[in-house]
Backbone as a ProteinNet text record, in pm:
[ID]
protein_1_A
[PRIMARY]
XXXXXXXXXXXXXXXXXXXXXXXXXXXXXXXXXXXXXXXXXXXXXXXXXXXXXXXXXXXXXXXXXXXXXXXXXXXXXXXXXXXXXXXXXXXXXXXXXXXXXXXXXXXXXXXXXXXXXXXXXXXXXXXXXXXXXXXXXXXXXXXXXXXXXXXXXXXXXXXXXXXXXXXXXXXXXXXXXXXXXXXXXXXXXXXXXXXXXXXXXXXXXXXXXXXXXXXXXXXXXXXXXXXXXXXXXXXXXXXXXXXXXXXXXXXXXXXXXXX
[TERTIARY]
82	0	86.2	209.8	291.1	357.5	351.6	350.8	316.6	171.3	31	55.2	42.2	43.7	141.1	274.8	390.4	359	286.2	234	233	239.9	157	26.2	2.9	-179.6	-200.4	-82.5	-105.8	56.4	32.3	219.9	199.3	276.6	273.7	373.4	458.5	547.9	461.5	531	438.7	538.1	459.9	521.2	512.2	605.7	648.9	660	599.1	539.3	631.6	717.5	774.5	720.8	616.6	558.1	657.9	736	768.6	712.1	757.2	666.5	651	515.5	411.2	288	256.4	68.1	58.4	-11.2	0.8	-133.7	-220.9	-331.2	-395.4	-399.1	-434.9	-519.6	-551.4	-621.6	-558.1	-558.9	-463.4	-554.4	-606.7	-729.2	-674	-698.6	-676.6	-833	-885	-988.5	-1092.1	-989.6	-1043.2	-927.1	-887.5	-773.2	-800.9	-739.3	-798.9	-698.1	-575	-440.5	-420.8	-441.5	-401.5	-296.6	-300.2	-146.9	-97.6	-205.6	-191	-184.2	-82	-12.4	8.6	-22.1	-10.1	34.3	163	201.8	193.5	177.4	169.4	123.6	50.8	-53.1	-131	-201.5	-350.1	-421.9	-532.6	-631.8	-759.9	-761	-851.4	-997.5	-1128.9	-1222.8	-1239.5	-1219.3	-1273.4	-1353.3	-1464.2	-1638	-1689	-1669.1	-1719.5	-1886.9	-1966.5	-2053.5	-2170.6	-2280	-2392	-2452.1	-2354.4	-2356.7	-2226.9	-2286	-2184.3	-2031.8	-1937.9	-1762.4	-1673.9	-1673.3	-1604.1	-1422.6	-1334.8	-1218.6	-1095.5	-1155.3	-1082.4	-1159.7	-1190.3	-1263.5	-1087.3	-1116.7	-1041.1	-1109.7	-1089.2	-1142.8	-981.5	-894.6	-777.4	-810.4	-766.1	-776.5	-620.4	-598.5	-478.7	-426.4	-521.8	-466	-412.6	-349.4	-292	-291.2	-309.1	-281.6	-213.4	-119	-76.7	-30.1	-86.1	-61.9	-75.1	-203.2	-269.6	-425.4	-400.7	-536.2	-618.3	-769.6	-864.1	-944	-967.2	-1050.5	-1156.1	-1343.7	-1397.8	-1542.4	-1643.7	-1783.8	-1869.9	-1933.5	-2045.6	-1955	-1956.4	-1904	-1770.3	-1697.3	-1532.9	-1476.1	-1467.8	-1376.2	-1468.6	-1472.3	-1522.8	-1431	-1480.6	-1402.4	-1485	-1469.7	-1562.7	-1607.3	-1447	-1456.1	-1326.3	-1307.1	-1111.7	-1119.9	-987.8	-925.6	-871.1	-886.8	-813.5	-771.1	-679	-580	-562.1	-601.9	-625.2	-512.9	-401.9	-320.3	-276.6	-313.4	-280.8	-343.9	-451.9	-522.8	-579.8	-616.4	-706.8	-787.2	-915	-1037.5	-1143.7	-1208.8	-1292.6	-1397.4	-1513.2	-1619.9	-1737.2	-1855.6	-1995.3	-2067.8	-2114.2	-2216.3	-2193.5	-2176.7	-2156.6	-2023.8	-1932.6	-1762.3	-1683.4	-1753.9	-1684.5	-1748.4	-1756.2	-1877.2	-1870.4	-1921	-1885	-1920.4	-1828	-1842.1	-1735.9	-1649.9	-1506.4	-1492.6	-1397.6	-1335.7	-1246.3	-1269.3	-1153.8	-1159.4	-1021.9	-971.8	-919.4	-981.6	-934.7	-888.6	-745.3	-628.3	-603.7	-587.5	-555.4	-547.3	-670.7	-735	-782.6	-788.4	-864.3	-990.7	-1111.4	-1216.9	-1278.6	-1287.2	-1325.7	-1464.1	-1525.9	-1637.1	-1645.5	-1701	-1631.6	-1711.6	-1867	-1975	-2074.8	-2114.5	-2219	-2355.3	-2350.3	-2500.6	-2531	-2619.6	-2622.1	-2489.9	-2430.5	-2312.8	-2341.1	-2245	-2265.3	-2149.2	-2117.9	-1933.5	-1937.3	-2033.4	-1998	-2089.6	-2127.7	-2232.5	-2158.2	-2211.7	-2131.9	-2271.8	-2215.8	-2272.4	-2258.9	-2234.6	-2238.8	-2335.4	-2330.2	-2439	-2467.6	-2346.4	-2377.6	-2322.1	-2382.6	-2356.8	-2227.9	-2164.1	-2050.3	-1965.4	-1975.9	-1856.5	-1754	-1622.9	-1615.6	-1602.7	-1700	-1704.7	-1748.7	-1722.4	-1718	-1625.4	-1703.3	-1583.2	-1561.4	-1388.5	-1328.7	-1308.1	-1338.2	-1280.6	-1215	-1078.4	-1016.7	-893.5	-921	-833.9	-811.1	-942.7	-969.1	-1010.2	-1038	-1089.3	-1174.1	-1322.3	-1459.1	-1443.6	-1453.1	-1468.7	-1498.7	-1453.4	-1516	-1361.4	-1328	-1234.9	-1164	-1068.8	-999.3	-1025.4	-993.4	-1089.5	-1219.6	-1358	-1458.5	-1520.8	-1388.8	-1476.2	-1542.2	-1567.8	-1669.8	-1784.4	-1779.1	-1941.5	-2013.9	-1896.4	-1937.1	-2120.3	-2152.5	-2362.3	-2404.1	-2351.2	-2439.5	-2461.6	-2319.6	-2343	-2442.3	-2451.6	-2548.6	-2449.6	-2383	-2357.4	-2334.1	-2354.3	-2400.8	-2233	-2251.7	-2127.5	-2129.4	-2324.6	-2315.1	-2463.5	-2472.2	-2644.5	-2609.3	-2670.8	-2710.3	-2728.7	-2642.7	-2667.8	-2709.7	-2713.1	-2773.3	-2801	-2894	-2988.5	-2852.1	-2713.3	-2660.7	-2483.1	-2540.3	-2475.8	-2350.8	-2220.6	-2157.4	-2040.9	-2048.2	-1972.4	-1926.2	-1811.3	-1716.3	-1660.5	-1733.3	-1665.3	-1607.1	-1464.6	-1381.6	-1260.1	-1281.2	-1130.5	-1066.8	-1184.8	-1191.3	-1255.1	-1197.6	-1235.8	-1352.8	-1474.8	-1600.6	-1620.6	-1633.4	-1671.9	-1793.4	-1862.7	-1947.8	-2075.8	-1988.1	-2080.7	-2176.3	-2163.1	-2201.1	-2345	-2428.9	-2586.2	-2617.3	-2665.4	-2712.2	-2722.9	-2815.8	-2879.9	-2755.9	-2690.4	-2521.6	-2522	-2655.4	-2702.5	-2837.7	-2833.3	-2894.2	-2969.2	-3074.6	-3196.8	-3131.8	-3188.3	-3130.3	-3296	-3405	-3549.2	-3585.8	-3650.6	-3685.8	-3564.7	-3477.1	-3377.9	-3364.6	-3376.1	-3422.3	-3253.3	-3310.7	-3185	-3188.4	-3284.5	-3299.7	-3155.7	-3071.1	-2967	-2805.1	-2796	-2682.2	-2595.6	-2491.6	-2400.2	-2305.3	-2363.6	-2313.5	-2263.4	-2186.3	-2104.9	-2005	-2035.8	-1935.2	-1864.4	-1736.9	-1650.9	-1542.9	-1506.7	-1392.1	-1386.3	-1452.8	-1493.2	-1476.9	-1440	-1402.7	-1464.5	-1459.5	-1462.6	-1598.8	-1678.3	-1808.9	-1915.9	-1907.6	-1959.5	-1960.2	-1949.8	-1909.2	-1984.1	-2090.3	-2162.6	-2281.1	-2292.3	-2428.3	-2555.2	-2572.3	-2719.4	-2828.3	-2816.9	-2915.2	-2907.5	-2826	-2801.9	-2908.9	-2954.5	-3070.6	-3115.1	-3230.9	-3250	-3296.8	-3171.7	-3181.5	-3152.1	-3196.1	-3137.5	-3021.2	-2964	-2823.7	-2735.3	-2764.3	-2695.4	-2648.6	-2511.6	-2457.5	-2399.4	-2363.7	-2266.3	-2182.3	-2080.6	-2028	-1877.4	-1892.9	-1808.6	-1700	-1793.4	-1654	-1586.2	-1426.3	-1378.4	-1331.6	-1414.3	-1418.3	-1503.8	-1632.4	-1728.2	-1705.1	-1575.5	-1487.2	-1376.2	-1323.3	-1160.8	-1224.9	-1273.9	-1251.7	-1275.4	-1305.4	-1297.9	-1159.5	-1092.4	-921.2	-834	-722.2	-636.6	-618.7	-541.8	-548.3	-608.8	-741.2	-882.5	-981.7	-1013.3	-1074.6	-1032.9	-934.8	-833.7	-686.3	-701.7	-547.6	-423.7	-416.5	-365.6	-182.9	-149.5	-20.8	53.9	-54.8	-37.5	48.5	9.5	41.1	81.4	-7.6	58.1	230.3	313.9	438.1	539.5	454.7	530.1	491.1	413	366.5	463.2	519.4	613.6	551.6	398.3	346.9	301.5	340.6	302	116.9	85.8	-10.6	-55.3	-162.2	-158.4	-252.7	-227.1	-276.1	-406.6	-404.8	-496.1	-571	-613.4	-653.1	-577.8	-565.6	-486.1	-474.3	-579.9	-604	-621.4	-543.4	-501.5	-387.5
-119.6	0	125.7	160.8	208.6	301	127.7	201.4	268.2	243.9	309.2	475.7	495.7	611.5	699.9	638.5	724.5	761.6	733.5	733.2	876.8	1000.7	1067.5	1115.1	1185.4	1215.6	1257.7	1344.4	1404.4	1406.6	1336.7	1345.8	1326.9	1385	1386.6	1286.1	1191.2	1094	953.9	888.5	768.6	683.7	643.8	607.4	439.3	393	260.4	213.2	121.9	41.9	-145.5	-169.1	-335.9	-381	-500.2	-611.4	-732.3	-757.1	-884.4	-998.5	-1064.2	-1226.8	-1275.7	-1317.8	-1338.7	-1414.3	-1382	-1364.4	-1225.2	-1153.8	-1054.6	-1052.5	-1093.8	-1114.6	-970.8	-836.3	-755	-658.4	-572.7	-474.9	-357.7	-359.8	-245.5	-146.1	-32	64.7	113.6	100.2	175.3	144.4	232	182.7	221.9	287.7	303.9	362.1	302.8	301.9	419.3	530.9	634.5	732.4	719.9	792.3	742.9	845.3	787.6	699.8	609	486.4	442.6	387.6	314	152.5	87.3	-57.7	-168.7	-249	-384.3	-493	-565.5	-660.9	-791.1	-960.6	-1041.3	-1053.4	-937.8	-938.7	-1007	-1089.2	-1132.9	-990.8	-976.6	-912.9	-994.1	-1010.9	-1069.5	-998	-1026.8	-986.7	-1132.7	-1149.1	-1332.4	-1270.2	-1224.6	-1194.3	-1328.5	-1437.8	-1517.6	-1454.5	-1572.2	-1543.9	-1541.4	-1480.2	-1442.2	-1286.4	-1156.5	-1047.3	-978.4	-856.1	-761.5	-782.6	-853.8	-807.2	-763.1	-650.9	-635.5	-649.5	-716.2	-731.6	-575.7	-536.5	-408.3	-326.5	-220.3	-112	-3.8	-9.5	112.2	188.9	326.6	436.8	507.9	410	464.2	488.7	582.9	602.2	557.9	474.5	392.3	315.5	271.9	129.8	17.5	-75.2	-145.2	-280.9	-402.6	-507.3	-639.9	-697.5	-773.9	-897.9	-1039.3	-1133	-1091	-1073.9	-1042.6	-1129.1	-1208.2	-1259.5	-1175.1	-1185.3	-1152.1	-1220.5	-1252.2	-1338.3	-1293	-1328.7	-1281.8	-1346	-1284.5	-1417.1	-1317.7	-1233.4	-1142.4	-995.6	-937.8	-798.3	-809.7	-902.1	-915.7	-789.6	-801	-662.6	-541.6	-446.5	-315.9	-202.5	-241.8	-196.6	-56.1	27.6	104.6	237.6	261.2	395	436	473.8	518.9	425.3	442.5	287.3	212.1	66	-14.5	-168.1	-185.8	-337.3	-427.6	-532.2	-652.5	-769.2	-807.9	-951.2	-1003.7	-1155.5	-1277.9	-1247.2	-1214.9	-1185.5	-1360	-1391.7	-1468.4	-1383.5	-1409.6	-1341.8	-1430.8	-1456.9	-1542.1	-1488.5	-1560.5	-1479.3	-1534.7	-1490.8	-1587.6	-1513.1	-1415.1	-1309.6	-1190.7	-1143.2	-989.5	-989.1	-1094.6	-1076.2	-1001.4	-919.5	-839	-680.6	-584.6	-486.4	-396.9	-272.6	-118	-121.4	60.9	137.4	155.9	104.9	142.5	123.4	144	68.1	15.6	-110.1	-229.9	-328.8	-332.2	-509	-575.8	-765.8	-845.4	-962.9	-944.2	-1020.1	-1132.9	-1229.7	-1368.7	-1377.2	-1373.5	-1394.7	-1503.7	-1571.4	-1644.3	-1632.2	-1626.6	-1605.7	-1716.8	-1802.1	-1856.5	-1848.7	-1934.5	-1966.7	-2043.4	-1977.1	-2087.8	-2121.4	-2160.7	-2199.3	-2251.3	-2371.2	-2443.9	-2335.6	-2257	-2198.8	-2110.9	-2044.1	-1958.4	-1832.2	-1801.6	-1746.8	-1651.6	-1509.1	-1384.5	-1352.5	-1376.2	-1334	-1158.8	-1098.2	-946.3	-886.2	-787.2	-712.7	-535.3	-494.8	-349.3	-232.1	-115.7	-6.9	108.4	85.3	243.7	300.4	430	495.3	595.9	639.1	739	689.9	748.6	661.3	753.4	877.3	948	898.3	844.8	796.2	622.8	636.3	484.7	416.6	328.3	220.3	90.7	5	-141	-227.1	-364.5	-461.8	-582.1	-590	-649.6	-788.1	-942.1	-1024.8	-1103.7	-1079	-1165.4	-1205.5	-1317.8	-1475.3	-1530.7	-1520.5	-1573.9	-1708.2	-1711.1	-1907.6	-1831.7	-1909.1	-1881.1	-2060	-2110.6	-2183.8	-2222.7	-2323.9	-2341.7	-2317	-2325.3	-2283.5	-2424.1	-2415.2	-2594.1	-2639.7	-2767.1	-2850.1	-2871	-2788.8	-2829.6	-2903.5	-2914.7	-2997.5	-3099.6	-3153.6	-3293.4	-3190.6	-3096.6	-3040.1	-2946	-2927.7	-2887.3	-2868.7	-2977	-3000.7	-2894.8	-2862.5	-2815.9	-2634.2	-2598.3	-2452.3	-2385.2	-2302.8	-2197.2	-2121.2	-2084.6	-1947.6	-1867.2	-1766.2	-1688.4	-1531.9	-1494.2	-1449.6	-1293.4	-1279	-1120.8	-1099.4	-975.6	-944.9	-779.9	-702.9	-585.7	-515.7	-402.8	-287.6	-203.1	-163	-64.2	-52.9	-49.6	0	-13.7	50.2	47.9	-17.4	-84.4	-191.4	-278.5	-274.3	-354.2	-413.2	-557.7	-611	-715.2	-787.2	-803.8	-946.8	-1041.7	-1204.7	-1228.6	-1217.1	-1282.6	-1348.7	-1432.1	-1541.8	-1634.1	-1637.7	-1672.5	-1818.7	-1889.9	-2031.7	-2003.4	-2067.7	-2067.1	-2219	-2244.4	-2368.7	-2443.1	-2566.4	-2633.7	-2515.9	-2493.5	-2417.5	-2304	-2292.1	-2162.4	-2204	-2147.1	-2203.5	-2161.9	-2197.9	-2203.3	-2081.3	-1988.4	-1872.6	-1765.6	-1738.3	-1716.7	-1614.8	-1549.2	-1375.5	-1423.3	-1370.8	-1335.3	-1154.1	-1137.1	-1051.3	-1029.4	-871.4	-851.1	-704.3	-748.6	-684.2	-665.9	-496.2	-465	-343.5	-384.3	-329.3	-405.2	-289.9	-344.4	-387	-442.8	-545.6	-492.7	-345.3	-368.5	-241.8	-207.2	-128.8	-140.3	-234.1	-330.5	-353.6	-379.7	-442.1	-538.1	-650.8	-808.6	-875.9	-890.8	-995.5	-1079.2	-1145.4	-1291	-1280.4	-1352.6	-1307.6	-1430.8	-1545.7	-1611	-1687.4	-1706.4	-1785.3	-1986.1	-2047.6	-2153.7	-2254.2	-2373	-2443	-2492.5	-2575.7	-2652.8	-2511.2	-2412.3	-2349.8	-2238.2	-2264.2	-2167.5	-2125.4	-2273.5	-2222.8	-2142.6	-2059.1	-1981.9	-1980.5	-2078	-2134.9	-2093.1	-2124.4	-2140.3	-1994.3	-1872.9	-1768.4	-1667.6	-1575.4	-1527.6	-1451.5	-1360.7	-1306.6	-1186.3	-1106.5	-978.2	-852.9	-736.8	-633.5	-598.3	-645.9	-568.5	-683.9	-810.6	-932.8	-988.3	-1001.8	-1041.4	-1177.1	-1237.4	-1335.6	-1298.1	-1243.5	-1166.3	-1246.9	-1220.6	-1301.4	-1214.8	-1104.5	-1030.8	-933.7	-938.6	-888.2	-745.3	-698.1	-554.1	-462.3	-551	-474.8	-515.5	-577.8	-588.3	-507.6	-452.1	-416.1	-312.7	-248.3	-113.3	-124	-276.9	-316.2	-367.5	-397	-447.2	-282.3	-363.8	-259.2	-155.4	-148.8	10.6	86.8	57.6	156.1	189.9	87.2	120.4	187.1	189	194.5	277.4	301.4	365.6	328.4	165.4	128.3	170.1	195.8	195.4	355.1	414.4	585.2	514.2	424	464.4	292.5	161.2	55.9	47.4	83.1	35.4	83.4	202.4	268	213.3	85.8	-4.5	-108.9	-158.9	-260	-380.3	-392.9	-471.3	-564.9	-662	-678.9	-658.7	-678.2	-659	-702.2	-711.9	-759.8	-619.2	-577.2	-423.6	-470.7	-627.1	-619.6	-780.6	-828.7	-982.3	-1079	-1149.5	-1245.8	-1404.6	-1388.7	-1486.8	-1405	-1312.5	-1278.9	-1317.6
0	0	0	66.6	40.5	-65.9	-154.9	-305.2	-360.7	-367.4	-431.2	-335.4	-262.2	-175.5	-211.1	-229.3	-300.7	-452.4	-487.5	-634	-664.1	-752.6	-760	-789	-767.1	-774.2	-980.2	-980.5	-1182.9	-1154.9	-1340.2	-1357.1	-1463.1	-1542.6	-1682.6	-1784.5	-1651.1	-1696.6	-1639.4	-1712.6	-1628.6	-1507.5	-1392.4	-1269.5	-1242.6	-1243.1	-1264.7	-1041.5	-1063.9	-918.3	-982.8	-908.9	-936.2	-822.7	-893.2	-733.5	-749.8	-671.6	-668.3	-660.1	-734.3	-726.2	-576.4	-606.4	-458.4	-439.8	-355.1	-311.7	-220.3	-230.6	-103.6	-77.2	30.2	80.6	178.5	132.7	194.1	129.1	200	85.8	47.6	-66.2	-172	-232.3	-197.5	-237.2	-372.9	-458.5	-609	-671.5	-589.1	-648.1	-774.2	-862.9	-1037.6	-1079.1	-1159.2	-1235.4	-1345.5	-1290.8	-1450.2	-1512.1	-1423.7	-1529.5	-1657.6	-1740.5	-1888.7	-1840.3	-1995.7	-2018.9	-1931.8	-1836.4	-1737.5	-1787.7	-1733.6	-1781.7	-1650.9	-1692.7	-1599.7	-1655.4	-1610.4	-1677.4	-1530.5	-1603.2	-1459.8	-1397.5	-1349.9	-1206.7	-1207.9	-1123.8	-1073.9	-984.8	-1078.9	-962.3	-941.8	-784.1	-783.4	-670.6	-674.4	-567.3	-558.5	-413.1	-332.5	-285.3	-300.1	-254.5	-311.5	-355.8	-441.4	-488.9	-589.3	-623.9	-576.8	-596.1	-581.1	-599.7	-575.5	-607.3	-688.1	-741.6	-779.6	-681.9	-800.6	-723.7	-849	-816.7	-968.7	-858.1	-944.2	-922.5	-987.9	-1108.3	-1173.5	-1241	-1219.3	-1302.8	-1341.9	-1458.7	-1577	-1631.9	-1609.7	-1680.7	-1777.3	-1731.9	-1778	-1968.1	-2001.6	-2167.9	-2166.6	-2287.5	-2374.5	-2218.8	-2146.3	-2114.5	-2164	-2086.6	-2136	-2042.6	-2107.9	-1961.1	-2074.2	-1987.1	-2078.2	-1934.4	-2013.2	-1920.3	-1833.1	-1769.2	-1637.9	-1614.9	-1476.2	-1447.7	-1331.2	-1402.5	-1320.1	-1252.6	-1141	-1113.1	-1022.4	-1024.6	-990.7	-1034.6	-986.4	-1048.7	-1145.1	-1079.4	-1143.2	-1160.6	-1263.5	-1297.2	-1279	-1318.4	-1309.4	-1298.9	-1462.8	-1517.6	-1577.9	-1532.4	-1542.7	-1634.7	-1798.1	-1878.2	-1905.8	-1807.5	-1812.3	-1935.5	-1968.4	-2090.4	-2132.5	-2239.6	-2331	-2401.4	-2445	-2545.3	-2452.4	-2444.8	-2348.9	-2436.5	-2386.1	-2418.2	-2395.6	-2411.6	-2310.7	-2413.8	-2378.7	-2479	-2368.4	-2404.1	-2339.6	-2213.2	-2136.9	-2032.2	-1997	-1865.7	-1800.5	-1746.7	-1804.2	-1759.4	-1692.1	-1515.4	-1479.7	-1428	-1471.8	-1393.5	-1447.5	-1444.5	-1456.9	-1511.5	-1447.1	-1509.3	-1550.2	-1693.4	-1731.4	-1688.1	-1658.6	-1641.4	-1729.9	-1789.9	-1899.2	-1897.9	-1881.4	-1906.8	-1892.8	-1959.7	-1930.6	-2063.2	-2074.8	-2223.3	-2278.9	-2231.4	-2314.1	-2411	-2558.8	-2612.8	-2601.3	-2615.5	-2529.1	-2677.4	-2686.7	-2716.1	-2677.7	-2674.7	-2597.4	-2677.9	-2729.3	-2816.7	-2728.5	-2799.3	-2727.9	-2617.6	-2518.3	-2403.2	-2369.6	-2277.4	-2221.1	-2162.3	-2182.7	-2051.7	-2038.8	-1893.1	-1837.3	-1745.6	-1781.1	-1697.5	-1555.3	-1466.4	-1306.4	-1267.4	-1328.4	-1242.4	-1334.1	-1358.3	-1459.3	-1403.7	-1468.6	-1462.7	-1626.1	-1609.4	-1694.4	-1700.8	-1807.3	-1872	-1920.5	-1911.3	-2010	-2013.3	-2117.1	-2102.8	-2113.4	-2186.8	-2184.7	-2214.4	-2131.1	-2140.1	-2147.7	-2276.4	-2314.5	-2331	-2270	-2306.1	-2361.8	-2505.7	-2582.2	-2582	-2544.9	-2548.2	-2667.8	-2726	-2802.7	-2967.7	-3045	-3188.3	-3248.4	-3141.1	-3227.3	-3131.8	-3055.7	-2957.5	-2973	-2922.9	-3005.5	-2883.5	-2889.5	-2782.4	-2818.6	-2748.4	-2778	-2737.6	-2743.3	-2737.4	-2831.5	-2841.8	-2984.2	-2894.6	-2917.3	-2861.6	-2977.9	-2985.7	-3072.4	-3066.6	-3150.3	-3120.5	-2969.1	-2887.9	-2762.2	-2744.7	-2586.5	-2599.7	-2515.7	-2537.5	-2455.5	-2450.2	-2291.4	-2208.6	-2066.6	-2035	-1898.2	-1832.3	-1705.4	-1607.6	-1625.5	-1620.5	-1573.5	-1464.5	-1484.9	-1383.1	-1416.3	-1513.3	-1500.4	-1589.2	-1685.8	-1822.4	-1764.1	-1700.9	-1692.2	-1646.2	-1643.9	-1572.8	-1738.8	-1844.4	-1955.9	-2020.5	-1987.5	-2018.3	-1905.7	-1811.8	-1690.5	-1739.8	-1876	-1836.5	-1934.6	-1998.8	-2077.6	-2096.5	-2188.5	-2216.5	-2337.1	-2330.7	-2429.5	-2423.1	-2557.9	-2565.1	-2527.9	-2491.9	-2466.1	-2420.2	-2399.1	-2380.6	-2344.8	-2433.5	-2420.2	-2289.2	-2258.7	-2120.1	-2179.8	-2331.4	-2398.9	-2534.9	-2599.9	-2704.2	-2830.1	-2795.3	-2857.3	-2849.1	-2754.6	-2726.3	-2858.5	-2828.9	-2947.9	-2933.7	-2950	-2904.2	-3067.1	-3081.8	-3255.5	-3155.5	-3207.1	-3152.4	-3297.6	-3303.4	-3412.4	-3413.7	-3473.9	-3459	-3360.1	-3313	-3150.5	-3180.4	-3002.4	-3034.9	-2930.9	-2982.2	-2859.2	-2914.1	-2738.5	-2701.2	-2684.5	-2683.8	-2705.9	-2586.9	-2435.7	-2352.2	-2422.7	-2543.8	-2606.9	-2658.5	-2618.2	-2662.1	-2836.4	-2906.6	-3055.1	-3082.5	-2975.1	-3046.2	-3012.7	-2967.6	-2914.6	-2867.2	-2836.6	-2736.8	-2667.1	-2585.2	-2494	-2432.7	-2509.5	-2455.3	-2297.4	-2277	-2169.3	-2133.9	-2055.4	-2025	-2131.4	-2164	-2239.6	-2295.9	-2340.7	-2384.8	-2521	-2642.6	-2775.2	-2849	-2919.2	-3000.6	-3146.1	-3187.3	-3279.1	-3376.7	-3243.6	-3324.7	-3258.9	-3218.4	-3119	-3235.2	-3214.8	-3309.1	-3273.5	-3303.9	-3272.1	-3369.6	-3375.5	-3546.4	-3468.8	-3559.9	-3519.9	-3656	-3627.9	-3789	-3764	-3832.9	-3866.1	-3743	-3659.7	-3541.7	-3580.8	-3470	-3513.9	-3361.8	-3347.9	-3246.9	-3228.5	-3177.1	-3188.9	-3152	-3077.7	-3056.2	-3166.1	-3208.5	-3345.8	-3460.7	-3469.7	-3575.9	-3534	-3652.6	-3623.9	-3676.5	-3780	-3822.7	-3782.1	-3589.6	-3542.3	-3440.5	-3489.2	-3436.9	-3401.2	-3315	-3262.8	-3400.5	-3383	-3570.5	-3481.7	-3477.3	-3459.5	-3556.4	-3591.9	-3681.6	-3667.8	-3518.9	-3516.6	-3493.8	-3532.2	-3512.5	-3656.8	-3687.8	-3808.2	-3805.3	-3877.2	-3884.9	-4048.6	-3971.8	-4087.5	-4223.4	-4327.7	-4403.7	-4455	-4456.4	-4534	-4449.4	-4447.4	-4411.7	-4373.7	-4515.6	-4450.5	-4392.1	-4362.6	-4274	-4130.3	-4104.1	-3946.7	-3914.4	-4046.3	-4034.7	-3976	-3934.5	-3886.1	-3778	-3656.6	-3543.5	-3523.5	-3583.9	-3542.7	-3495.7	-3394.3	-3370	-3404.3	-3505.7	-3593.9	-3604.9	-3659.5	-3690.6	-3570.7	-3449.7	-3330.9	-3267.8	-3166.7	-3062	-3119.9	-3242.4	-3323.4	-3254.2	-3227.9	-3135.5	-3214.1	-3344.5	-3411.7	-3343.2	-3257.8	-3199.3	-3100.1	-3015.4	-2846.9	-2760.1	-2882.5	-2802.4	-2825.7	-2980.1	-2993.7	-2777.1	-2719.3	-2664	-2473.2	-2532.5	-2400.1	-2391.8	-2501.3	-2469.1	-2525.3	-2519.7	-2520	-2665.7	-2695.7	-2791.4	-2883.7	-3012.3	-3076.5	-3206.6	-3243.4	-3376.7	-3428.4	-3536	-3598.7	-3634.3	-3712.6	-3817.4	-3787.7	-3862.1	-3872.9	-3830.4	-3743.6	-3731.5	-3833.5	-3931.5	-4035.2	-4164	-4179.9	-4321.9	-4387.1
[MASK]
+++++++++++++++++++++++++++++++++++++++++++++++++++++++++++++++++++++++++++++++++++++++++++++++++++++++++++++++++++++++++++++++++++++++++++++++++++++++++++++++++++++++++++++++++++++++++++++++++++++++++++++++++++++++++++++++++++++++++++++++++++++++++++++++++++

């Protein structure tokens, strides 16, 4: 805690914190991450509230975040990708309900998200609100599955790859492996919150859960073939990630990972 406290409050350089390899079992208050080009490499964050209510484990309001090989762990409202451009490569993401959610624009590059509980599943629930603003979420070349350890409980779960927080809601499943847990119609209705201007596409998707045949029949639900009514959801064009990730360290892919 220490650390965090020596921190400054505004700095116009960015301030570098080394955790040594650990567990540290205490409470560490940072509790919204919102200095620009804010970066995390390694870490586990976790909320042990286990499930039944709201625990969000990380909320970012940081604009040109960055997280690389970092696990989250947590049940309902994991990660709170709340608003900016944000970065997510090689992430472990766990959680059950809406474990994904906010308004940011966020991409999530070869990620993991895990499911930790045979029940009903929402891997991400997003809220754009405004149609001049860029928000959304990119999940690509990820694995949508169950947690290790639970494949023998695989029949028990439901899950669905998203469900609307708003009207204009938009979330880009591409290139990604989704797993058998993934129900047919592959969204999930969320009250009376309309589906009829959302933007949901699935694109280059692979794995038993994958096909979309039997995909919900919404106006703002695609199953998309051609490639260039996506490119302008990859790195470069969303997130202008070629501005500000080279200077994270972190690796990236600009464009398609199957071109």
């Amino acid at each position: 805690m220490e650390a965090i406290a020596a921190a400054p409050v505004y700095s116009i350089s960015r301030y570098y914190i080394h955790v040594e390899a650990g567990v540290y079992r205490e409470r560490v208050e940072v509790s919204i991450i919102n200095g620009d080009g804010f970066i995390a490499k390694f870490i586990t964050f976790e909320n042990s509230a286990g499930d039944g209510s709201q625990a969000v484990a990380v909320t970012s309001v940081s604009n040109q975040s960055a997280f690389f090989q970092c696990t989250f762990l947590g049940y309902q409202d994991t990660l709170y990708a709340k608003s900016g451009w944000q970065f997510y490569r090689e992430c472990n993401i766990y959680g059950t309900v809406d474990f994904v959610f906010g308004a940011a624009a966020a991409i999530f590059q070869s990620c993991n998200l895990f499911s930790r509980l045979p029940k009903t599943i929402t891997f991400s629930t997003q809220n754009k609100q405004d149609t001049h603003v860029s928000s959304g979420y990119v999940i690509q070349n990820c694995t949508l599955t169950v947690a290790p350890g639970l494949e023998r409980q695989k029949p028990l779960f439901k899950a669905y790859l998203g469900r609307p927080w708003s009207n204009l809601s938009t979330v880009i499943v591409m290139e990604s492996y989704l797993d058998d847990i993934i129900q047919p119609t592959g969204w999930l209705s969320w009250g009376n919150i309309s589906t009829n201007k959302v933007t949901y596409y699935e694109f280059r998707n692979h794995g038993p859960g994958a096909s979309t045949g039997k995909r919900v029949n919404w106006k703002g639900y695609k199953a998309v073939t051609q490639a260039n009514m996506v490119r302008k959801f990859t790195v470069a064009r969303f997130i202008f990630g070629d501005d500000w990730l080279p200077g994270t360290g972190i690796p990236f892919t600009r464009g398609f990972m199957t071109d």
